[in-house]
N, C-alpha and C positions, 0 to 999 in steps of 0.2 A: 939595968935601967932601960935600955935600949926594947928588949924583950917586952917588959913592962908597958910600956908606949904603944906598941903594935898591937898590945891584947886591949888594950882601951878603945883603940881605931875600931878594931874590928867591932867589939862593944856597940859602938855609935852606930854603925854603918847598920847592923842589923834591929838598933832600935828604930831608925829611918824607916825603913822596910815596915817592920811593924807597923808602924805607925802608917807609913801610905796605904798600908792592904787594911786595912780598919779604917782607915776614912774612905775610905774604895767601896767597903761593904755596906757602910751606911747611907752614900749616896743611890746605893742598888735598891736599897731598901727604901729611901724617902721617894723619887721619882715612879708614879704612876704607871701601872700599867697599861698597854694599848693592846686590846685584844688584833688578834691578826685576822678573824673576820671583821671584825670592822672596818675595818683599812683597806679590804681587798670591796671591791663595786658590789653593791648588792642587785641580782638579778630580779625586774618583780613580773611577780607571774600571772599571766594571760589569765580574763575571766574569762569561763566557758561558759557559750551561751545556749545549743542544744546538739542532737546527735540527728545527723539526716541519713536517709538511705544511701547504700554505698552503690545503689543502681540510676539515682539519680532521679527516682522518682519524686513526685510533691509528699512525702511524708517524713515529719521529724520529731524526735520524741528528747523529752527533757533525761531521759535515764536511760545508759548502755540498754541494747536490746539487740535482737539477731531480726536480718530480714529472712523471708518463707524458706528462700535457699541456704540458710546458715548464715550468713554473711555479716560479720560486724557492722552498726552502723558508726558512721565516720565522728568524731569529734568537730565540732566547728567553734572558733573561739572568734573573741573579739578583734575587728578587724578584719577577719575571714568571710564576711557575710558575701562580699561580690564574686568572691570563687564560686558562692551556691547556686545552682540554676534554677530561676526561678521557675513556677507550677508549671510552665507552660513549653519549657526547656526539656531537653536529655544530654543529661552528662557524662561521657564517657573520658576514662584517662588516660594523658596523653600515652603511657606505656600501649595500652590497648587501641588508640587512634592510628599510632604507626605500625601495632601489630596486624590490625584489619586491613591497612594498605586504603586507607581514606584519600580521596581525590576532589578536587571541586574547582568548578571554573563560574566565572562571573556572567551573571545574566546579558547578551550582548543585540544591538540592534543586527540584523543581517536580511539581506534579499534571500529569501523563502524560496528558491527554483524549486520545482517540485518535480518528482514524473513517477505518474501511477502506474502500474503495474497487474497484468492482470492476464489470466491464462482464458486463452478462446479457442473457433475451431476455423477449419477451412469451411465452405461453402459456396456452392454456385450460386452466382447473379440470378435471380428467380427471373430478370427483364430479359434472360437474355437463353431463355428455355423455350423451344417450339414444339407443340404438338402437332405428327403427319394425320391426321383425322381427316379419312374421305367422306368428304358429303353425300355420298349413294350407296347404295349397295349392293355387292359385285362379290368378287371371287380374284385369289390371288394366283397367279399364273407363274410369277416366276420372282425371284428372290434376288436382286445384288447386294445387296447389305446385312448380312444374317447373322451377326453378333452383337452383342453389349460391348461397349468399350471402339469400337471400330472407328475410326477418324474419315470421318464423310467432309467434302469441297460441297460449297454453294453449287449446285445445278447438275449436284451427281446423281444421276439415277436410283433409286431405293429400292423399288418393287412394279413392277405391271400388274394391272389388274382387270379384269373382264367385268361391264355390266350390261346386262339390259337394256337398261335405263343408258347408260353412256352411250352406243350404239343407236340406241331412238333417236336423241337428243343430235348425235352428229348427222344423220340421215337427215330430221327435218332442216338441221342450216345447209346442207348441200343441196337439197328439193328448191329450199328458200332462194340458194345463191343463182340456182339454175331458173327458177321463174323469172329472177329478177335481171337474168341475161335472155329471157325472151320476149320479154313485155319493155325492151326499152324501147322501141318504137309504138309503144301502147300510150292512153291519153296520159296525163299525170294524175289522176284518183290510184287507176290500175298500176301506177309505179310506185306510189306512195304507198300502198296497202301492202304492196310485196314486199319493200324493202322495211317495215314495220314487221315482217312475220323473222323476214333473215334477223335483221336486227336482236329480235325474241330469242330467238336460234341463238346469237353466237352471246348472247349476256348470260345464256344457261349456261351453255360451255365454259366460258370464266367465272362464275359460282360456283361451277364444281371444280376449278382448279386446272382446268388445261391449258400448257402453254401456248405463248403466243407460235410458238416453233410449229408446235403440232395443227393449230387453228390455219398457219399459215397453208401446212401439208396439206389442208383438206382443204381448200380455197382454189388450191390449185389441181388437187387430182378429181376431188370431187366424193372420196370413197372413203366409207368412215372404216376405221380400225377396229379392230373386236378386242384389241385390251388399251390401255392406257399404260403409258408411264407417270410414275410420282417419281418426283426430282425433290431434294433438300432444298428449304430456302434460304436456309445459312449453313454454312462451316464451320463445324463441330464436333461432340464425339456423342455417338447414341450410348443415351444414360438410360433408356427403355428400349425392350424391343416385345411386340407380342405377337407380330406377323409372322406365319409360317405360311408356305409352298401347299397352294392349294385349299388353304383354309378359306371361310366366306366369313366377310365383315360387313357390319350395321351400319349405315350412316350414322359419323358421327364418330364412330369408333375410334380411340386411340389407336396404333399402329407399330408408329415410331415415338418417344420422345428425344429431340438433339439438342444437346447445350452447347453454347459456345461457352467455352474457360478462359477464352483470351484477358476475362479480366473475373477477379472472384472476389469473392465475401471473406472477410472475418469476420465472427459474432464474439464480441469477447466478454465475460461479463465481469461489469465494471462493480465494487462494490458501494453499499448506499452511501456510506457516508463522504466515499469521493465523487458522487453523481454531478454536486452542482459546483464543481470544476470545470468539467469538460464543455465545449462548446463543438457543433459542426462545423468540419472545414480545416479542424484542427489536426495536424501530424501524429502519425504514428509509425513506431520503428517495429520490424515484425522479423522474430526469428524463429526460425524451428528446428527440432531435433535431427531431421530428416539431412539439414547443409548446416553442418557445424560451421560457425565463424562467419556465416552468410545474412544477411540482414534485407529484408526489401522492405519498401516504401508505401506508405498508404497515408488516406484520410480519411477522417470520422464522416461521415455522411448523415447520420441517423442514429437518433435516438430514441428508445422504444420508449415508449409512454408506459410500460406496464412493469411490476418487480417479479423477480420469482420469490415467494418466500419461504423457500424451501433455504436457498441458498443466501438471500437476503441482497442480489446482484440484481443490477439493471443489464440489459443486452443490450449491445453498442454495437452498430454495424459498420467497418472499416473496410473501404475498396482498396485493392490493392491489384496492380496491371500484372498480368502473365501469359507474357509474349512466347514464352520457351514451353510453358505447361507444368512447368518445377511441382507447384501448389497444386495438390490436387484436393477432391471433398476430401472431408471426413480425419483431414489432420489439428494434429492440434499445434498449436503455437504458445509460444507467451508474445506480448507485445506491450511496448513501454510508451506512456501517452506524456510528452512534458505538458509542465499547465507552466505557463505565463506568472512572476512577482506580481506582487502589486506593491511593491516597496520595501522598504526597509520595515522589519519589524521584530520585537522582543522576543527571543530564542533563547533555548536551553538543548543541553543532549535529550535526547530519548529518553537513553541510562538514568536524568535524574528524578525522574517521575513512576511517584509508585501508586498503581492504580489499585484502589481497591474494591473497583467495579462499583461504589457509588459517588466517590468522588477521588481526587487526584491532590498526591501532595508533594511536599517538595522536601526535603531538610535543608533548612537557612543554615548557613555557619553562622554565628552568635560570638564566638571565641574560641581560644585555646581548648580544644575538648568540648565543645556547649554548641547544640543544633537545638533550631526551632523548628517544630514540623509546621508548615505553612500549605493551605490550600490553596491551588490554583484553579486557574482556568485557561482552558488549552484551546488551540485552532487550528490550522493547517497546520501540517506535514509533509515532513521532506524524509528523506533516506537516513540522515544522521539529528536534523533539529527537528524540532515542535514551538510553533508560536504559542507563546503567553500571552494571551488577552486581560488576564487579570491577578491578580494576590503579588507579584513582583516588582520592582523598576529598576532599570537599566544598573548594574553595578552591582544587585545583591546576587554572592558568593551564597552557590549552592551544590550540596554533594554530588559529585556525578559517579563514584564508585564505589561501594564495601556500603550501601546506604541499605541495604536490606541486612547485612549484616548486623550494622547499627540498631536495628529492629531489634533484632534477635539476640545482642548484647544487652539492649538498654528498656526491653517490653515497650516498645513505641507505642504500640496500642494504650498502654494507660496515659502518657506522654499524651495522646491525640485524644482521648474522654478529657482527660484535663484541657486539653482545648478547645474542643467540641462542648462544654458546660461553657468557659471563660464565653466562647460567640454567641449562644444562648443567651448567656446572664447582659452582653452590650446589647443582642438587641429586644432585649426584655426594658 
């Protein structure tokens, strides 16, 4: 009986079961499926709008294509149009902007100091050059000064010389001086007339150069000499000599020429386009090869009115004093001319201007990667700025490094026809 009972239980239990795993499977069956993509976000996808160059030029095409050098062009989709640079832009990327080592600093007002620079020569004061030229003509007798270079004292003896004519000349003021000491008790016509002949007498004598010394000697003895002395009439050093011991000279004849150096020339030649800088009057610092680390002092004096156009220089003539003799001709110098601001004004580096020998440009930074090449116009210069007169204002960020680079990355030259038509086509 008991047995019996248990086998019924069990009976039950697994009809239960049955019965739950069959309503189980039919609820599987009745409830809808939900696809599992549907349920997961659907991503939608970007319409593409064309392909540009991957150099950043103004060309872009609706279908894949390679630019001249192989080079995929880029996909641009919607949304993406402000990353494209426009016609007048060069794009480069950033991977390649920090490879180039790109730099740029902002266009800045600053005081312009400038100092031209420019290589000249030493030269003698032409004011300060005497020719010994005897006014008669005689014969040289004896020689103290008989070399080039030789450093001659104001009233130093040079050369004696014998004439003729000198000797006539001194006889008739001693004849003269001598009547005119026996006729003083004579009327005054006969005193007048004699002292009018001396008088004659001794103004020929200082025409031809004799001193008061030796005028004096014959005054007193009475007896004229048969040579003369020429004395220097400044202190200097003989830059000519063509006198020689016993030679006869012309009236007129050069002799000696003596320069004084105590102060000399520099000719420096200045180039045209710094010309109308400089002013007379104005400093200059003078150094030469000759005294390393040594510097002397001058002023522009003069400004030649004429170019050389060989070299495209004007010549500037700067005095400069030389007490010791340091400076002598025929050296050469550099020497450095500051010129005066005239205020503050619109500057960039040097570095960021690329001349193309018709006009000058600049690369604008635009963005991330994106330069605009931009013309300028340029004014003074200094050692490290250049004034901008025009195409900039104060704040625009321009390349100052890797900017020829950029060129050469990104064909700037089509970059600049494309801007070169764009200014064309504004003032058409």
């Amino acid at each position: 009986m008991k047995t019996r009972l248990q086998i019924v239980v069990i009976g039950l239990l697994l009809f239960v079961v049955a019965a739950l795993g069959f309503w189980a499977g039919q609820r599987r069956n009745v409830e809808p499926k939900v696809s599992t993509s549907a349920s997961a976000p659907q991503t939608k996808e970007k319409k593409l709008l064309f392909y540009r160059n991957p150099m950043g030029l103004p060309d872009t095409s609706p279908t894949p294509k390679k630019d001249p050098m192989g080079m995929d062009y880029i996909a641009v989709y919607e949304g993406e149009e402000s990353d494209v640079a426009d016609e007048n832009e060069v794009k480069i990327s950033s991977a390649k902007v920090q490879k180039l080592g790109v730099r740029s600093e902002a266009a800045q007002l600053r005081e312009l100091d400038q100092t031209l620079r420019a290589m000249g020569r030493i030269e003698v004061d032409e004011r300060k050059v005497v020719a010994i030229a005897p006014k008669f003509d005689g014969y040289i007798d004896a020689l103290h000064v008989n070399a080039v270079g030789q450093v001659v004292s104001k009233g130093q003896t040079l050369f004696e010389a014998y004439s003729p004519e000198l000797i006539s000349a001194q006889r008739e003021y001693a004849i003269a001086m001598q009547g005119l000491a026996a006729l003083k008790d004579a009327d005054a016509n006969a005193q007048r007339g004699m002292q009018q002949l001396a008088d004659a007498s001794l103004l020929r004598l200082k025409n031809w150069d004799v001193s008061e010394a030796q005028i004096t000697a014959l005054q007193k003895s009475g007896e004229s000499r048969r040579s003369l002395s020429f004395r220097s009439p400044v202190a200097g050093v003989v830059t000519e000599k063509k006198a020689l011991k016993g030679m006869r000279f012309m009236s007129g004849e050069t002799l000696y020429q003596i320069t004084d150096l105590s102060s000399v020339w520099l000719m420096a030649d200045v180039p045209e386009q710094d010309i109308a800088l400089l002013r007379t009057g104005a400093k200059a610092s003078v150094s030469l090869t000759a005294y390393p680390g040594q510097t002397f002092s001058g002023k522009v004096s003069f400004i030649y009115p004429s170019l050389n156009p060989q070299t495209r220089t004007v010549p500037v003539r700067i005095e400069l004093a030389n007490p010791q003799a340091l400076l002598k001709p025929a050296m050469f110098a550099q020497v450095e001319l500051p010129v005066s601001a005239k205020g503050k004004v619109l500057t960039i580096p040097h570095s960021a201007v690329i001349d193309s020998g018709v006009r000058q440009l600049v690369l604008l930074v635009r963005g991330e990667g994106r330069f605009e090449p931009r013309e300028v116009k340029l004014g003074a210069r200094s050692r490290q700025w250049v004034e901008v007169t025009g195409g900039l204002n104060e704040g625009d960020v321009v390349v100052t490094a890797a900017n020829f680079l950029i060129d050469a990355e990104s064909n700037l030259k089509a970059a600049v026809a494309g801007f070169t038509s764009a200014d064309h086509a504004q003032k058409n």
